[in-house]
Phi, psi and omega in degrees: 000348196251344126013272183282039180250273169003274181321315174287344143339277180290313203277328203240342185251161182011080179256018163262302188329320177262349175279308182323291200313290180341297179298329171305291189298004199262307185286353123340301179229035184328288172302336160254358172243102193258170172311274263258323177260005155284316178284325150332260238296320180322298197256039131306117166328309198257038181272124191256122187285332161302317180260335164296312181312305177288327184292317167327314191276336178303315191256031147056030172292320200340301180304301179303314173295347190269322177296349173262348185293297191305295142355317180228040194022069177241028161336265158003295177294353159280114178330139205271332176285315149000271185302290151314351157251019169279294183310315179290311172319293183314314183320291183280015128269009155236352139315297166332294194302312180283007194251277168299356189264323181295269181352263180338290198312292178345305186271005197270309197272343151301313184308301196295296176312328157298008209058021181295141172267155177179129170256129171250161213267143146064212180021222193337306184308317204275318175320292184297326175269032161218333173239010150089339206237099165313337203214033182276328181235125196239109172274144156283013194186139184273119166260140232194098149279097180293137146276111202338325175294336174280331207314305200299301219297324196299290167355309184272320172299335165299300157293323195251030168243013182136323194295115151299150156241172206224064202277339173238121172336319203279316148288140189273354163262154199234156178268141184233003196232139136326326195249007152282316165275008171323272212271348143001063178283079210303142180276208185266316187219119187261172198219114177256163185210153132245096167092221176293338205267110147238173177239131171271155160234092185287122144244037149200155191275021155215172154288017195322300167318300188294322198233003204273097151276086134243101171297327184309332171284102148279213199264279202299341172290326175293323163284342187281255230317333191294311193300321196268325176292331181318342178250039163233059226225141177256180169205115227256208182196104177242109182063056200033068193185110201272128169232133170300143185214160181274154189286157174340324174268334173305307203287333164285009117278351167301280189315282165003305176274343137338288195277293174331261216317284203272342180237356137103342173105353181290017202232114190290338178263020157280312185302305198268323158301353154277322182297325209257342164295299177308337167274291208311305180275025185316320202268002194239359165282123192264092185291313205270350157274359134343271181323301189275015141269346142314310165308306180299327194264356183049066171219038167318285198299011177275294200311309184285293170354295192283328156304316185299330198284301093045244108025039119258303182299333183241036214304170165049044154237012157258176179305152176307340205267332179277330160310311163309342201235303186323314175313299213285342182273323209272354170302311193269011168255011166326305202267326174256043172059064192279322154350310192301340183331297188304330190278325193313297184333309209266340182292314178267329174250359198218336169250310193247049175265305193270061158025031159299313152278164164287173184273334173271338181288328175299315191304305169307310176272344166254022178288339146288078160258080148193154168312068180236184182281318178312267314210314167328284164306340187267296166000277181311321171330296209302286236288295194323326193255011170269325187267351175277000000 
């Protein structure tokens, strides 16, 4: 019975949702996802163009779908008032980029004359050395990994390029003085802003206290993994300015932990920024110190969760021997109903992936996006009652 629910799902709903995902994975998989089915789907009629439009600019694509547009001349199939706020959208993320990419050198090189220690985390950094393209994405914010004892230094080098700090979210007033933070216990990630520009400032690679249903994650399992990824860490050259940055296995679990912790798995460029980790760095990623850092925080069934997903949107870029085990795990969920999988799937990538709910509302109703009996039953919940 839960079949034809499924279908009628995929056949009558997010047919935007799904030419995106579709045009991602085309840039992944250019020869097995090819021009000839990417141009099929473009000149579907009833593709609302309008909404397509948004889920792009909601998931900050703009650069990427236009360079595949462009790239594999599927121009043509866009509408033309379309096509021209794709082309402006695009513009004004790489205006951004070059704004913000200034800011960031700026505060980099405060740091680096103070001496500050900080490995940076995700955005610019991460672009370039996986996506080639300084302007595939236009962030709003610098990420910035501290050692707690730095927090108070950083804070002031910070007040003296401009810079608010922000310690409740909530408020529209920013803190501007040091000495407002004498007594000051900084959280996993504080947050400063000047004008459009902001900076997080992290002392643990997750965020645990605000946002964290993970019980298994506490406060000291989030400081063991921050101590242990810290020594995994490389050194790049960003904006001429040599910076730490984490290694191909740290940055794939950083990320990871990242997309659980704050976003619940729920973030569709989080899934294309692993894929694309995963090509560059197929030969230099340590599954098995992966794994067995996964293992140790039990957070496996997290782990896997996020490969199925991971391996359905992206197939054949992880190793034969981790595919295997994908088999071999989805075999022993046999018994917990695994059948449900296409509905978890479709729940998770197709209503709230593409930024359709609000974020607290995901948060609340989706902090298990993983394979358990909580999760099952809440499924199962759903299903009764979309079918009665």
């Amino acid at each position: 019975m839960i079949k034809p629910y499924i279908d009628h799902i995929y056949k009558t709903f997010f047919k935007e949702e799904y030419l995106l995902q579709i045009l991602c994975e085309a840039q992944i998989h250019p020869k097995q996802l090819n021009k000839k089915m990417s141009s099929q789907l473009l000149q579907q009629k009833h593709i609302d163009w309008e909404k397509m439009l948004d889920l792009i600019k909601a998931n900050n694509l703009q650069t990427i779908i236009l360079d595949y547009f462009q790239n594999q001349r599927l121009v043509k199939f866009l509408p033309s008032g379309i096509q021209s706020r794709l082309v402006k959208l695009a513009f004004y993320s790489h205006i951004y980029s070059l704004k913000h990419r200034e800011q960031s050198r700026i505060i980099l090189k405060k740091l680096i004359n103070n001496k500050v220690e900080f490995v940076m985390m995700k955005t610019y950094a991460l672009k370039e050395r996986i996506f080639k393209n300084r302007e595939i994405k236009a962030d709003l914010d610098v990420d910035l990994l501290i050692p707690v004892h730095e927090f108070k230094e950083v804070s002031g080098l910070l007040f003296d390029l401009g810079y608010l700090f922000f310690p409740d979210m909530k408020t529209k007033n920013g803190v501007a003085s040091i000495a407002n933070l004498n007594f000051y216990c900084p959280s996993s990630q504080e947050i400063f802003k000047k004008g459009h520009h902001a900076v997080e400032i992290h002392t643990t690679i997750t965020d645990t206290p605000r946002y964290s249903q993970i019980p298994v994650i506490s406060e000291a399992t989030n400081r063991q993994m921050t101590q242990e990824v810290y020594n995994g860490t490389d050194t790049i050259s960003y904006q001429n300015i040599k910076v730490k940055v984490f290694k191909p296995s740290q940055l794939l679990l950083t990320h990871f932990l990242h997309s659980l912790v704050q976003h619940n798995l729920q973030r569709a460029t989080s899934y294309y920024e692993c894929a694309k980790m995963l090509q560059v760095y197929k030969e230099e990623l340590e599954w098995g110190y992966i794994m067995k850092f996964v293992n140790i925080r039990k957070l496996k069934s997290y782990f896997m969760w996020f490969l199925f997903l991971l391996n359905d949107l992206y197939p054949n870029l992880l190793p034969n021997q981790l595919e295997s085990e994908l088999v071999n795990y989805e075999g022993s969920l046999k018994t917990q109903h695994w059948a449900l999988y296409p509905y978890m799937k479709y729940k998770i990538f197709h209503q709230t992936n593409f930024a359709e709910s609000k974020r607290r509302e995901r948060q609340k109703e989706w902090c298990w996006a993983i394979i358990d009996q909580h999760l099952l039953n809440l499924v199962k919940h759903k299903i009764k009652k979309h079918l009665v």
